[in-house]
N, C-alpha and C positions, 0 to 999 in steps of 0.2 A: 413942708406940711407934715404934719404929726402922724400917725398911726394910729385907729383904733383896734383897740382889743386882738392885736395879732403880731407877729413882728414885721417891721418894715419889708416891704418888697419890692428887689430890685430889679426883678427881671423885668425884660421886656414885655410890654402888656400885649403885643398880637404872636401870631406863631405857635409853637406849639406849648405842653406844657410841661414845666420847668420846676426842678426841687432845687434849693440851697440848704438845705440840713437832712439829716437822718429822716426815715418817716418814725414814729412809735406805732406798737399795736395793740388790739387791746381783740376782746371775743366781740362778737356783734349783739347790740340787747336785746331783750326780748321783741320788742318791736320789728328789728332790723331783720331777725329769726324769721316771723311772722312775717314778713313781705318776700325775703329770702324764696320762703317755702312756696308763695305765691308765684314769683317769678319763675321756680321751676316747674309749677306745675302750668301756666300761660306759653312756657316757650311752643314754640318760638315766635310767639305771639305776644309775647312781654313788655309789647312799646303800650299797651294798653294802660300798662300803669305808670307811667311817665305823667307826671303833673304840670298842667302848662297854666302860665297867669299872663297876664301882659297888662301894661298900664301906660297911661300918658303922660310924656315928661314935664315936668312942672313948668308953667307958663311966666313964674313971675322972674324967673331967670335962665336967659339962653343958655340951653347945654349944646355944647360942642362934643364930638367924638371923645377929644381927648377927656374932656370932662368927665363924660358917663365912663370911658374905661380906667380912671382914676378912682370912680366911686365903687367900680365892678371890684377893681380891687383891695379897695379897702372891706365891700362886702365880705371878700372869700379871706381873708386876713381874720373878720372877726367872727366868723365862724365855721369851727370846726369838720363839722358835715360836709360843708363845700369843699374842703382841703382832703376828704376821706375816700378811698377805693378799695376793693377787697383786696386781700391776697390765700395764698391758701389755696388747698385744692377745691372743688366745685362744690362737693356734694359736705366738704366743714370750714367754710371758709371765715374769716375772719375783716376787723375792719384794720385800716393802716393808714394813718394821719400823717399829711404832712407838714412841717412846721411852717412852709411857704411853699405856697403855690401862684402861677399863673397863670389863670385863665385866661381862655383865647374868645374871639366873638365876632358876630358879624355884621357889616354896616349895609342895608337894605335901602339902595333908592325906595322914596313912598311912590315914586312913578311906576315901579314896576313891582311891588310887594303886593299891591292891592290890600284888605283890610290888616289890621295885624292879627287878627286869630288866623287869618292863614299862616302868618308867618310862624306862629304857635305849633297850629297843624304839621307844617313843615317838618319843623323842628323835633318834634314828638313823635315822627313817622316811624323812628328808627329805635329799637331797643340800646341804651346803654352799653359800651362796653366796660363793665362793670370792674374791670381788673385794669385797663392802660387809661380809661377819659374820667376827667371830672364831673362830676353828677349832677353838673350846670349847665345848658347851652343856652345862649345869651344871643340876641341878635339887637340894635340899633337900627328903627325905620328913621331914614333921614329926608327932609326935606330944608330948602332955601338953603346948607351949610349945618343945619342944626336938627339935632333929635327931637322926634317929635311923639316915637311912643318906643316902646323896650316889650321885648317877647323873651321871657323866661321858661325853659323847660327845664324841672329838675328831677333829678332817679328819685323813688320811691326810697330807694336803701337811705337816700340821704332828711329826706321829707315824709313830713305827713301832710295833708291837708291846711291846718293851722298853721305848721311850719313854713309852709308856702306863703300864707300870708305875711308872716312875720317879716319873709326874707324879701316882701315887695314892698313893706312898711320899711324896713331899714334902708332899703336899697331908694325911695324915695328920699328919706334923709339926707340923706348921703350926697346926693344930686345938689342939693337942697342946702346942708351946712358945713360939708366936705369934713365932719368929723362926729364921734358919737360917743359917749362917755363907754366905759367898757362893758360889756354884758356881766352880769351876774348869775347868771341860770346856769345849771348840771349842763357837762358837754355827754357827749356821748360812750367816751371813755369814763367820766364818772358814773354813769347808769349802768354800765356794764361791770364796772367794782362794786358797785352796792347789790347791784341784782346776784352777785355772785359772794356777797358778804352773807354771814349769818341771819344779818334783819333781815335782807333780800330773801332768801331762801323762806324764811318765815311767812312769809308773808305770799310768795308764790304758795306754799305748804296749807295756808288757811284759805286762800281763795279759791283751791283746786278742791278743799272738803267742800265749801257754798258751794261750787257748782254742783258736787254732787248730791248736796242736801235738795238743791232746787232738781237734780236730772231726777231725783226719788219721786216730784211731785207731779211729774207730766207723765202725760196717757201715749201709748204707741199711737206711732206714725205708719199707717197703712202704707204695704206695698204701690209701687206706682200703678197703673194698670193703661198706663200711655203707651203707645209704640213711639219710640225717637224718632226725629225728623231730621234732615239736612237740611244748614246744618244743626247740629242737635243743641247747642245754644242759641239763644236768642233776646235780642234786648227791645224794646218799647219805652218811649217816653210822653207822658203824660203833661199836656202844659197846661195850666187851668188858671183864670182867676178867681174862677168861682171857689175852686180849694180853697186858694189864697185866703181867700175874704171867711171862708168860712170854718176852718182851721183856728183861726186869730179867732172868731168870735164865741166858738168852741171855749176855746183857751182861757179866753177872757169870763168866762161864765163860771169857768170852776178855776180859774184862778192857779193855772197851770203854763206848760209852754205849749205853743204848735204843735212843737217836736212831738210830746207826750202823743196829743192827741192824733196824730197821724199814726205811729207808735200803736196806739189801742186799735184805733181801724185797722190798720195795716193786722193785727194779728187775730183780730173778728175774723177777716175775709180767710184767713189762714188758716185759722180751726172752721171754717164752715166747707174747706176744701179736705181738710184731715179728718173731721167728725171729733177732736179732741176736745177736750174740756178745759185741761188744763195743757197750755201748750207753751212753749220756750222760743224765744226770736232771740239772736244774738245781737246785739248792739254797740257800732262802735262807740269806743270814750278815747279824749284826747289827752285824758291823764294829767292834765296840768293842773290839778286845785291845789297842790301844796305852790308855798313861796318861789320856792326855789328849782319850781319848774313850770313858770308860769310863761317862760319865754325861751322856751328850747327850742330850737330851730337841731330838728331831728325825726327819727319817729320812733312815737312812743304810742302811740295810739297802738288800746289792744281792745280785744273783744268781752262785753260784758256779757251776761245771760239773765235773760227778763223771763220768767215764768208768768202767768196772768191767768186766773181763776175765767174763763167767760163765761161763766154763767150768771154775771153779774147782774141787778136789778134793771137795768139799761146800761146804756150806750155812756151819759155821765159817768155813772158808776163804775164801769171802767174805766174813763181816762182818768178820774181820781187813785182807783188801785193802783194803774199803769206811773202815777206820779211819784207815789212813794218805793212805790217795787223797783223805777228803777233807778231812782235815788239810790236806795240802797246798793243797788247792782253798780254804780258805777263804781262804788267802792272796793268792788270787789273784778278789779280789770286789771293787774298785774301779776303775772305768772309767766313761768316758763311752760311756753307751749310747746314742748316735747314730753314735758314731766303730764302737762293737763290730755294731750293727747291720748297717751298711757294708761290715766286714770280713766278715761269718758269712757275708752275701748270696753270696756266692760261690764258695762249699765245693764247691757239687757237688750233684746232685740226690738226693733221699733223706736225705742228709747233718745231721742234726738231731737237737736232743736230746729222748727224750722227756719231756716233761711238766716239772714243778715238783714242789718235795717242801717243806715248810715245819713246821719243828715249834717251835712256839711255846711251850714248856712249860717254865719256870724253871727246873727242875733236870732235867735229863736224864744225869749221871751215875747208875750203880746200883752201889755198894758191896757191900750190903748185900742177903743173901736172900731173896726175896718169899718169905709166905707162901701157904695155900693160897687159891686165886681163889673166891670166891663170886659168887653172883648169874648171869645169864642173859647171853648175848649177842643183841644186840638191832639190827637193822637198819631204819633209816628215811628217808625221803626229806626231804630239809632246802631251806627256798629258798633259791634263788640265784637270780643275774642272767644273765638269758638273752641275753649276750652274751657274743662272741668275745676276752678277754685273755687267755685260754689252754686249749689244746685239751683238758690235763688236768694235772689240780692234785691234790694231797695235800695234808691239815691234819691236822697232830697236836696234840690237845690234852687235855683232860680232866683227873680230879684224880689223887693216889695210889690207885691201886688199880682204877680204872677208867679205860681208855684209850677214847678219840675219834677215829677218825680217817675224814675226811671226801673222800671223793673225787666232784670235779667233771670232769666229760668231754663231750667233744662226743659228741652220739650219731652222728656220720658216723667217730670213732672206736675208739666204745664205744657198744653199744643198753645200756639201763635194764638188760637183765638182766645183761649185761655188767660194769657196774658195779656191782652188789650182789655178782656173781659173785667178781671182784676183791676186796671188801674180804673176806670170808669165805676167797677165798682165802689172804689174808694172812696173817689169824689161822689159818689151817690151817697152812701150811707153818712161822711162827713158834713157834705150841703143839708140835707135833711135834718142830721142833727140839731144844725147852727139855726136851724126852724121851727125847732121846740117842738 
């Protein structure tokens, strides 16, 4: 059988893991930087960002062990990120590719795994060893002889979000046609040459003026006036249909995405907590709108910066601003974050953006009119990592019809009730909306 997109590999597919060529190296991209820096600041709490997916092996063809660890290797063969580990000292390390690798994995009676997100959770317990393991752990729930689902955990250094999907799409394939035409998309040694090429640099150089043009237009951010709590992060998650249903019909009304309009509420409730007017939420972008990076299985995802006037005529009236502001804003998401770091240092006191807004949900366009929302909304405490990478964060996720959205806050500036407070406020002010 053939090879995709990587050279043949001959090692043994169980045991440990195995080079047959030189590794290459290259610097880490900004992306890689940007998770980097997060990891150090999580330790030694850093399994938190460990991304787990799992899926069920296709039914119209029995996979066997051997099968799925034939596709496991043709996955890490065609790409790059799965074959990549740091080297280097801690505190400037770099990435280091190897031309073949093999991954190791494990086979899970379904009698004793119980669901697979546990075996997910398992999996994902453990931070990375970032320097000796592949940034894939791989497990095979087996039943009758034959796979019947697959738990993927992979390092952030190697993934983002998207990336994860990507590499559950290919690795479905593969199950599936046992070969894949070769990928076409930037590896990660190419984004680390162009980011460090002249355009590169240019274009880090122009993104880092927008931010600053946008940090000139927002109003200080008051002192906290919370006392911290233990422990002093804290995460909530919010499960709602009612959002759901009523986010889409938002959406649909001004002819925008969900995303946007959770986006406008999310940073309502934010200045009515700051008293700002004009206030900044940083928002991830997955970076992929050019060609040729439409299927990079990496991370590239960096932080945009959304400014939003709220003093707008209503509630519409901002999610239409918030559409085209951060339109524009996502174009302006690559930079080196030690160069943008540098720059922000010096804005002015107050001067900052609130929080993080990240919505992670494949289709976030709404066409299309929700129906009516069933079921209860339901508010719960989720773990997180009781460290400092960011003072407050949003997470959207969840399936049709039932939205997630998770907010992590320091309690010096938000207490527990505060944050429960927040997500309910959310869904209030967007239900309402979606009510004319």
């Amino acid at each position: 059988m053939g090879e995709a997109g990587g050279a043949p590999l001959t090692a043994p597919l169980t045991g440990p893991a195995a080079l047959r060529a030189e590794p290459s190296t290259a610097p880490l991209t900004w992306g890689q930087q940007d998770i980097w820096r997060a990891v150090v600041a999580a330790a030694p709490q850093e399994r938190y960002l460990n991304i787990a997916r799992s899926f069920a092996a296709p039914k119209r063809r029995p996979i066997t062990v051997e099968h799925a660890a034939r596709a496991l290797e043709r996955l890490v063969a065609r790409h790059e990120s799965l074959r990549t580990r740091l080297a280097g000292p801690r505190d400037a390390p770099f990435q280091q590719v190897s031309a073949v690798a093999c991954p190791s994995y494990e086979v899970v009676p379904a009698a004793t795994s119980g669901p697979v997100e546990d075996v997910c959770e398992r999996l994902a317990a453990e931070p990375f060893a970032y320097w000796e393991e592949w940034p894939l752990r791989v497990a095979f729930v087996v039943a009758g002889g034959y796979v019947r689902h697959i738990a993927l955990v992979l390092c952030h250094l190697a993934a983002d979000g998207h990336a994860a999907d990507l590499v559950v799409k290919d690795f479905r394939l593969l199950l599936l046609r046992d070969s894949l035409p070769p990928p076409d998309s930037a590896t990660p040694r190419d984004l680390a040459a162009w980011q460090r090429s002249d355009a590169g640099r240019r274009v880090s150089e122009e993104t880092i003026a927008s931010w600053l043009d946008e940090y000139a237009r927002m109003d200080p951010v008051p002192p906290s006036s919370h006392v911290p709590e233990s422990p002093r992060f804290l995460e909530a998650t919010l499960r709602s249909p009612a959002l759901a249903a009523a986010a889409q019909a938002v959406a649909a009304r001004n002819r925008v995405s969900s995303s946007t309009v959770l986006l406008a509420g999310a940073m309502r409730l934010a200045g009515g907590l700051t008293g700002q007017r004009f206030c900044g939420m940083r928002v991830i972008v997955n970076n992929r709108f050019a060609a040729g990076r439409r299927d990079v299985v990496s991370t590239i995802s960096q932080e945009a910066l959304v400014v939003l006037d709220l003093g707008a005529a209503s509630f519409d009236a901002l999610v239409r601003q918030a559409w085209g502001t951060a339109l524009r804003a996502y174009r302006q998401a690559q930079y080196d974050p030690y160069a943008m770091e540098e720059a922000v240092a010096g804005v002015g006191p107050g001067i900052r953006s609130f929080g993080c807004f990240n919505d992670q949900r494949l289709v976030q366009e709404d066409g299309a009119s929700p129906g009516a929302a069933e079921g209860k909304t339901e508010v719960a405490w989720t773990d997180a990592m009781d460290r400092n990478i960011c003072d407050f964060r949003l997470h959207v996720g969840g399936e049709p019809g039932l939205m997630e959205v998770s907010c992590y806050a320091d309690t010096a500036l938000l207490p527990p009730s505060g944050i429960e407070r927040y997500l309910l406020d959310l869904e209030g002010l967007i239900v309402a909306a979606a009510r004319g």
